[in-house]
N, C-alpha and C positions, 0 to 999 in steps of 0.2 A: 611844559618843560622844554627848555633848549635843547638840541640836538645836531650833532656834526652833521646827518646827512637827511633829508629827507629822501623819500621813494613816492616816483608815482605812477600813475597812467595816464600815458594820453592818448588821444585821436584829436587825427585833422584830416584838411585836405591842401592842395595846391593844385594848381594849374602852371602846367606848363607851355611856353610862348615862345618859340623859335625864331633867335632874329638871327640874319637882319629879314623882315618880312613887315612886320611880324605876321606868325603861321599857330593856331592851334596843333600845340603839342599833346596833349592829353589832359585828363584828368584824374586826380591821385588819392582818393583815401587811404590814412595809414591809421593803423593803431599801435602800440608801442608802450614802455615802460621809460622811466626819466629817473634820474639822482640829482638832487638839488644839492648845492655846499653852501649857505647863505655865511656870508659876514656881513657887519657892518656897512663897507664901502660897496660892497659887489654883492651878487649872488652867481656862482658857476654854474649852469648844469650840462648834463648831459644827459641824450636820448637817443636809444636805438629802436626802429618802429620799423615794420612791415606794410608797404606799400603796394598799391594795386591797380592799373589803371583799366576798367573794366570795358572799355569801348576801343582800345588796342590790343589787348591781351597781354600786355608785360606790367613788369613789375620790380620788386625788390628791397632789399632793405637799405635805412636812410639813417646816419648815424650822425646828430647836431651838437655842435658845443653853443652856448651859449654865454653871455657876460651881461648880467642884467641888472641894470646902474638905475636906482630906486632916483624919479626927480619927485613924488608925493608919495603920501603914506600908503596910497594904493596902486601906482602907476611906476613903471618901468621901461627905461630905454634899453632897446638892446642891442647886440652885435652877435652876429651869428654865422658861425662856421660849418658848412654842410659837406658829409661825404655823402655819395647816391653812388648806390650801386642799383643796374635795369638792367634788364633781360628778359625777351620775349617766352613764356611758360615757364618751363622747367630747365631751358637750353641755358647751362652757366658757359658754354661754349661761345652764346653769342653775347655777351654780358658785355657792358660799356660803362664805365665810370666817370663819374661828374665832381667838381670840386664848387661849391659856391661861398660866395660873401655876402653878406647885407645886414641890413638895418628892421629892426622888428621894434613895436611895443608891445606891453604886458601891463593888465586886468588885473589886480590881485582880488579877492572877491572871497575869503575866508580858507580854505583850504582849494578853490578852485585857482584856477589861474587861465586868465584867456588871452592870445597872444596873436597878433595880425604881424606881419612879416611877407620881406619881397628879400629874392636874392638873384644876385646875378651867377650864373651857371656855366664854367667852361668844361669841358671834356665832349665824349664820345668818340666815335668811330666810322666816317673823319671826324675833327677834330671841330668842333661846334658852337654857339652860345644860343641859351636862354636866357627870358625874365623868370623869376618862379614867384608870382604873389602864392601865401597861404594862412590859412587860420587854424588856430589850433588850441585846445583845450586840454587843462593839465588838472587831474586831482592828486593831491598827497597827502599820505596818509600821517 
């Protein structure tokens, strides 16, 4: 049956890449929930996931829009909007926020959905960029 919204879960990872260098930024597993909107021309979503990078000690939550423009019956282009919020432990004192843009594709694969994506990254404290490639798997229910 059709439905306005789907729900789901995901987890992924990213790697983050400090330019100009480029420099090993970290490494990210997030896990997180999604809301899909699919129509016809597009599908929306959105996703807030908690992130952790376990050989720095910071972390944070990572909140994506997505615009996911079907070119076959199983495969999607995407475009993708990133908030990040990081901070080393517990300290929101020392918290730094990031804005990204980029270009991802997407798996469709029966209720899973697997999706490869890079984004380019500005923010921090000073003021910064990264590359961020990541992969990332979606179920919904």
């Amino acid at each position: 049956p059709a439905r306005a919204v789907d729900v789901g879960l995901t987890a992924g990872a990213t790697e983050g890449v400090v330019v100009p260098g480029p420099s090993h930024g970290g490494f990210y597993p997030a896990l997180g929930v999604a809301l899909a909107f699919p129509t016809p021309a597009v599908t929306f979503l959105a996703s807030l996931s908690l992130e952790w990078c376990f050989e720095c000690g910071r972390g944070g939550f990572l909140l994506v829009g997505t615009a996911d423009f079907p070119v076959a019956e199983h495969l999607g282009l995407d475009v993708n909007l990133t908030l990040l919020h990081d901070q080393p432990g517990l300290r929101f004192d020392q918290a730094v926020f990031f804005v990204g843009l980029g270009p991802g594709l997407s798996v469709l694969l029966g209720p899973v959905t697997l999706s490869a994506f890079v984004s380019a990254m500005l923010g921090g404290s000073p003021l910064g960029a990264s590359v961020v490639p990541g992969l990332a798997a979606t179920y919904t229910f």
